[in-house]
N, C-alpha and C positions, 0 to 999 in steps of 0.2 A: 358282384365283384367286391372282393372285400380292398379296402384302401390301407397300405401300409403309412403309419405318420410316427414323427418321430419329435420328441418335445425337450429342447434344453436347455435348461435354467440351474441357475444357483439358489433361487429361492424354490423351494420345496413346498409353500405354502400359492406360490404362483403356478407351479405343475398341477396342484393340485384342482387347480381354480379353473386348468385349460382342460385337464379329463372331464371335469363334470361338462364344460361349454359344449366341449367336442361332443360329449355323449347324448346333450340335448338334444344338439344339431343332427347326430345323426337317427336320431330317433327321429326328430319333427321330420326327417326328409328319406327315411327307408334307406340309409345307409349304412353299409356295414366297415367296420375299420379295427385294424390290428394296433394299437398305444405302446412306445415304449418310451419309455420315461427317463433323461438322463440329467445329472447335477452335477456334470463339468463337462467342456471340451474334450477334454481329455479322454473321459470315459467315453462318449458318445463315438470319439475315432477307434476305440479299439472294440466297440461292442456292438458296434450299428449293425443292423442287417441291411446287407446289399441293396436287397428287394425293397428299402425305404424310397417312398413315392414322395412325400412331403414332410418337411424339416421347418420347425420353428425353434431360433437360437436367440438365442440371450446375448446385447450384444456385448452388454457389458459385466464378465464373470469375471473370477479370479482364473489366473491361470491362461488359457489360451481363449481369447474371445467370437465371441460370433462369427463375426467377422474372417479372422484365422479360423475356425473350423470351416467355414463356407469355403473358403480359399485352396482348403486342402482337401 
């Protein structure tokens, strides 16, 4: 079962830092996972794929935060 995840941040150097974790993780434990990668709120509401299983948000961005994306 492959696991959809979904990652939001404004720092771009911190996405970066959660692909490699995630990818560790899913190797040391035979898991398989789809990554997409977003650097606003904003973006993340108009581009998410539905089929997203788990969401990590940043809670403090420019624009609409964490928080307000969780909400909506």
């Amino acid at each position: 079962m492959v696991i959809k995840i979904g990652v939001c941040d404004d720092d771009v150097a911190f996405c970066g830092r959660m692909e490699a974790a995630l990818t560790q993780y899913a190797r040391e434990h035979g898991h398989e996972f789809y990554l997409s990668v977003f650097h606003s709120g904003e973006e993340l509401l108009r581009e998410m794929d539905e089929q997203t299983q788990v969401l990590f948000l940043d809670i403090a961005m420019n624009g609409l935060t964490g928080m307000e994306v969780a909400r909506k």
